[in-house]
C-alpha positions, 0 to 999 in steps of 0.5 A: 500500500506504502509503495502504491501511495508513493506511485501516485504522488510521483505520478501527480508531481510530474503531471503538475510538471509538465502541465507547468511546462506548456506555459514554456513552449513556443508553439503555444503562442499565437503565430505572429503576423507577417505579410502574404501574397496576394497575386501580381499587379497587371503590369508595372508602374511608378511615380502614378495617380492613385486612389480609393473609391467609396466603393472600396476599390482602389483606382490607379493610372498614368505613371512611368514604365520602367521596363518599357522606357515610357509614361503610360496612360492606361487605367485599371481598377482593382477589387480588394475583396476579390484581388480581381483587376478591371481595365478603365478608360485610359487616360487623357495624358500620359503623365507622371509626379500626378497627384490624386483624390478619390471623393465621396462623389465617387470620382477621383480628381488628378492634379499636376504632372508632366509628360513629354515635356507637357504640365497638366495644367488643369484638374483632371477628373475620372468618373468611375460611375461612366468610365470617361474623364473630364477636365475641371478648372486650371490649376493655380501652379505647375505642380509635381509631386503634390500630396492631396487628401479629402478633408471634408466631403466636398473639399481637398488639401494640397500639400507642397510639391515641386514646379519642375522636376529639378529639386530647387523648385520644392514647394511649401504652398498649400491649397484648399481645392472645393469640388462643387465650385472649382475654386481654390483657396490658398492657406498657410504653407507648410514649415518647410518646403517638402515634396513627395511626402505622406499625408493623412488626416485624422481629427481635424488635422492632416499629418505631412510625412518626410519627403525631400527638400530643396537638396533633394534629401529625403527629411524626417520630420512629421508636420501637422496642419490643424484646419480650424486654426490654418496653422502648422507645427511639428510634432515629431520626427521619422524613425529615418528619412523617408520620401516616396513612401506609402501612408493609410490610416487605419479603422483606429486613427492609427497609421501606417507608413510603408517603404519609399527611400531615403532621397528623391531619385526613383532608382535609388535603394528602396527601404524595407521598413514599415511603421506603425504611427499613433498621432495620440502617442506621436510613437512609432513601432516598427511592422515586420520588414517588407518582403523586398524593399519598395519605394513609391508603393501604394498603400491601403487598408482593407474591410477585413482588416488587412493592409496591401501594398502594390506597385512600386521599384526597388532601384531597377526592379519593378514591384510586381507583387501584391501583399497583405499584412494583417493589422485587426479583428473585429467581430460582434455578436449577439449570443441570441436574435431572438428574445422575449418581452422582459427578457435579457441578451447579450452582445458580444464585442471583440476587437484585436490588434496585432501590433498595439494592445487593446486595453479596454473598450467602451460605448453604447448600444442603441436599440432602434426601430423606426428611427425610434431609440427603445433603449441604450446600453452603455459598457466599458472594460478595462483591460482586454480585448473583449466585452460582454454587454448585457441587453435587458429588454423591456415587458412592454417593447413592442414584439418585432425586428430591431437594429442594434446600433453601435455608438462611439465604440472606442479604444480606451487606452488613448481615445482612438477614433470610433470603431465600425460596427454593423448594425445587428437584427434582434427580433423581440417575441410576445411574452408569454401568458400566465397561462402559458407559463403555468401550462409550460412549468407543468410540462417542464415538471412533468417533463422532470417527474418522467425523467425522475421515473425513468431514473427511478426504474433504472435504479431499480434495475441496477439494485436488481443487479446488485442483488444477483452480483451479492448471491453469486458472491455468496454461493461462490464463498460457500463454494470456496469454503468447501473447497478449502475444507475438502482441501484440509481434509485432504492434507490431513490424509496426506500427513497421516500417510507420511507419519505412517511412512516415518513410522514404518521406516524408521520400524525397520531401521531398528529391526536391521540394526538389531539383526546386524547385532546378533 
């Protein structure tokens, strides 16, 4: 027994060791993130007009072919959700150093550029709706390298740029350029002369990234414009200069900024480095290294949260690639669609990035029918990732379908921008009568008295088995107790015959000694 104990407790230590080991193992961790392909652009290009639709597709056009020694004018459109590439109506012009804006409109408005010793001189318009281009008014200046981004529904910004393409002609004016009338409006030009930087807007204020100055030098530094007060500063600086680099802004108000090089010459190294920004830290952190290094890609990010990147060079060498990189996850749910008058539901809320930490969510559930609000359900968490909401519902909301509207669902660590739910289908059902619920509390009861029944039989059962298993142990001890008393008997004879035996011989023993004596 004092063996068997001692075997169990060896047993249980080393259990409790190795359970204290997984901890220890690596391919316990999640794996983390990294970038895959995603197929190959239809051709090749740099230094061209790119833009997002409303639609989510991504347009790009113009630009320079490398292989080829010459500008281009075709158009393509490409579907993220499906990688699928669709031609467009080429372009007007040829050109290169374009810079474009899709608005909410749905058309995308082009601005500046060269080719064969032309300036676009005036907006150039691509109305994906009809496939056809258009001209809009004259520009205020040549500009090439121009960076532009939609600051409110009908207006864009324009950032620096350069007249020609010697690096002396680096610009620091700004404009903001109105859809609906043509105009443009000059506003306060940036600190410092740049072209060819990143920008992005985010609460109000456009952030500028790097781009080359007047020496053709890539620069670091990251300008903010504040629209309300017409005003820029400087906030902070570049892990390294970049120009020509990709920049999108994330469902979070964060940004990414990807590739580019380190001086304005298209054919110099490229980099390989990403970044993560947040304008709320004004930090940096570094994303995993690009598969190859490419400067003058573009840059987006997707529903499903991923970002891509797309064309580009890498000194000679043509990016040809598409890949992704998986930023986010975001999913909610109600645990059930349905629920009764007076009754209780549950959402539930999760949302995962893969390079920064979620340290809590809040908001507000708003249950809505009609345009009529019937309830709102405030949350919050600190720390985690995830939430769980309860949703009690009223005994007098009228049965039917509601939306579950999501309000201001936030990050709370930094108060990041809003996060995007859709909106989910509860449907209330009648609760039921006190009939009802008697009628089916003694269905239930009965239900449980059937059940109790049915146990009770069973056990019967087995009592029965127990009662037979008890006899047959009993006839088995009588049996063993006559076996042993047959077994005795049978060793007592055995002894009687060996004493005889003794006896016997030790009878004539004496019998040969006494002759021997005589």
């Amino acid at each position: 027994m004092i063996q068997v104990k001692a075997r169990l407790l060896v047993l249980t230590l080393a259990m409790m060791m190795a359970l204290s080991m997984i901890a220890l193992v690596p391919g316990v961790q999640a794996a983390e993130a990294d970038w895959v392909y995603e197929g190959d652009n239809p051709g090749e290009a740099i230094s061209y007009a790119e833009a997002r639709l409303p639609d989510g597709r991504i347009f790009f056009s113009m630009g320079y072919n490398f292989t080829e020694a010459e500008l281009q004018n075709d158009t393509w459109l490409l579907d993220p959700e499906t990688m699928e590439w669709t031609r467009a109506a080429d372009s007007p012009n040829a050109t290169e150093a374009t810079g474009a804006v899709g608005m909410p409109d749905g058309k995308v408005y082009l601005f500046g550029g060269a080719g064969g010793g032309k300036y676009l001189r005036d907006v150039l318009i691509y109305d994906p709706e009809v496939d056809q281009w258009s001209y809009g008014p004259a520009l205020p200046q040549d500009l090439l390298f121009i960076r532009g981004v939609a600051v409110d529904d009908t207006t864009i910004m324009l950032a620096g740029g350069a007249t020609d393409f010697g690096t002396a002609s680096v610009l620091g004016n700004c404009y903001l350029y109105d859809i609906v009338t043509g105009e443009f409006t000059t506003i306060s030009s940036m600190p410092q002369p740049r072209a060819l930087g990143g920008i992005a807007l985010y609460s109000g204020a456009v952030y500028y990234f790097g781009g080359f100055d007047s020496s053709g030098d890539g620069t670091s530094e990251v300008f903010v414009y504040d629209i309300e007060s017409d005003s820029w500063y400087s906030v902070t600086y570049l892990p390294q200069p970049m120009t020509a680099m990709g920049v999108t802004v994330l469902v979070d108000g964060s940004m990414v900024i990807l590739g580019g090089g380190s001086g304005v010459w298209w054919y110099d190294a490229a980099l390989q480095e990403a970044y993560l920004f947040s304008p709320q830290t004004n930090l940096f952190t570094e994303l995993p290294k690009l598969p190859e290094p490419v400067r003058n890609a573009g840059v987006y990010e997707l529903d499903d949260g991923r970002i891509i990147y797309l064309y580009g060079i890498n000194g000679t060498t043509p990016n040809k690639a598409v890949h992704s990189l998986l930023m986010w996850e975001m999913d909610a749910q109600l645990i059930s669609s349905e629920v009764e008058q007076g009754g209780t539901t549950w959402m539930s809320i999760r949302v995962h990035f893969n390079f920064q930490d979620v340290d809590g969510l809040y908001g507000t559930l708003y249950l809505v029918r009609d345009n009529l609000t019937y309830g709102a359900y405030e949350f919050s968490s600190s720390g985690g990732d995830g939430v769980m909401v309860e949703m009690a519902i009223s005994e007098m909301l009228p049965v039917g379908d509601y939306q579950v509207i999501f309000s201001e669902v936030r990050m709370v660590k930094y108060w990041y921008q809003a996060l995007p739910f859709e909106a989910k289908v509860l449907t209330v059902t009648d609760a039921p009568t006190t009939q009802e619920s008697l009628d089916e509390l003694g269905d239930q009861n009965q239900a449980l008295q059937d059940k109790l029944d049915e146990l009770e039989l069973q056990n019967q059962d087995l009592s029965d088995q127990l009662d037979a298993l008890e006899q047959q142990n009993d006839e088995l001890a009588n049996d063993l107790a006559e076996l042993k008393e047959a077994n005795d008997a049978k060793m007592d004879a055995i002894i009687g015959y060996v004493i005889l035996i003794l006896v016997a011989v030790t009878m004539v023993v004496g019998v040969v000694i006494l002759v021997r004596k005589k």
